[in-house]
C-alpha positions as MATLAB code, in Angstrom:
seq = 'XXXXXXXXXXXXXXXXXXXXXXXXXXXXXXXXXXXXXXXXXXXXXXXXXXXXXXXXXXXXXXXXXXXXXXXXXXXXXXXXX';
ca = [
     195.186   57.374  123.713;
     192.265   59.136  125.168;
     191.675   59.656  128.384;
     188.117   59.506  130.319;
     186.816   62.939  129.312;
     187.325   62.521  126.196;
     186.005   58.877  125.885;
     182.819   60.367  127.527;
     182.304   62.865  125.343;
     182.634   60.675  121.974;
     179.976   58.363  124.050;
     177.654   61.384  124.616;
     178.337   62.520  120.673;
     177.869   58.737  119.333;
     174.397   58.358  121.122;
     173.705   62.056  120.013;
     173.918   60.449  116.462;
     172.039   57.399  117.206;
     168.994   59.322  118.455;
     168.803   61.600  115.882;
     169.393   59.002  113.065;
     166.500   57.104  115.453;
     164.488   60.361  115.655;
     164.451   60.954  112.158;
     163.073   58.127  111.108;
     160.120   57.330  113.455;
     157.532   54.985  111.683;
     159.743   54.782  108.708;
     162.428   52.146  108.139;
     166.199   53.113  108.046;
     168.090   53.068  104.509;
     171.007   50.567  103.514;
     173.373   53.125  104.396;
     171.558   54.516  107.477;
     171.286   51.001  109.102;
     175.424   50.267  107.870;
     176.146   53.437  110.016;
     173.719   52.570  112.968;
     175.632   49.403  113.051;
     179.138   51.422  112.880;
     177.816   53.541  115.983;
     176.916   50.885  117.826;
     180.396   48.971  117.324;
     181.867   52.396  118.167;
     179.854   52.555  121.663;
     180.634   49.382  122.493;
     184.583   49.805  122.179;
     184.241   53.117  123.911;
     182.551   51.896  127.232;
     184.985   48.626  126.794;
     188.202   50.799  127.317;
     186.606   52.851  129.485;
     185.801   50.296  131.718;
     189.445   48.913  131.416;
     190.703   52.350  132.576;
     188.570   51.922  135.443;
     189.855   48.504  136.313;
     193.201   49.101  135.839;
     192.772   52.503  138.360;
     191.011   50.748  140.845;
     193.430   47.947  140.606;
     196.201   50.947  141.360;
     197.894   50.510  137.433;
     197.932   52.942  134.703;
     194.899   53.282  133.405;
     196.661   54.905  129.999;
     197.956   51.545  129.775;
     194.679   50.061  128.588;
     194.329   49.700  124.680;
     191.513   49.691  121.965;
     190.164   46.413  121.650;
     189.576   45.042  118.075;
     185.151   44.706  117.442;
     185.351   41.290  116.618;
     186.591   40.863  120.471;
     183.888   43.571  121.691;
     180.671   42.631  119.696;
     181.653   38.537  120.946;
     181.580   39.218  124.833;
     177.514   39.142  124.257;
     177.820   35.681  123.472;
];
């Protein structure tokens, strides 16, 4: 289980990644595999700030925040829906 730090700083490398993939390709379009792992990061973010945010909920609610779990991406990428 991670804890906050080290949620934060996979965040901060994942959107490291996704500007430089970003950055790299100004006025050109992304590859197959280039968009595939664009879509991977952004799955990745979006699970990170999710159990982040659970930690905070759970600490602010005065229970364990290490007691907040990984949710799967097809419960993540719905809650835009």
């Amino acid at each position: 289980m991670a804890d906050d730090a080290e949620l934060r700083h996979r965040i901060t490398e994942l959107v490291d990644e996704e500007h430089r993939l970003e950055r790299a390709h100004v006025g050109k379009a992304l590859d197959e595999e280039e968009q595939s792992r664009l879509r991977q990061i952004n799955v990745d973010l979006d699970r990170c700030w999710d159990l982040l945010r659970q930690r905070d909920a759970r600490r602010a609610a005065g229970l364990d925040p290490d007691e907040a779990s990984t949710r799967a991406e097809s419960v993540v990428e719905n809650y835009r829906q």
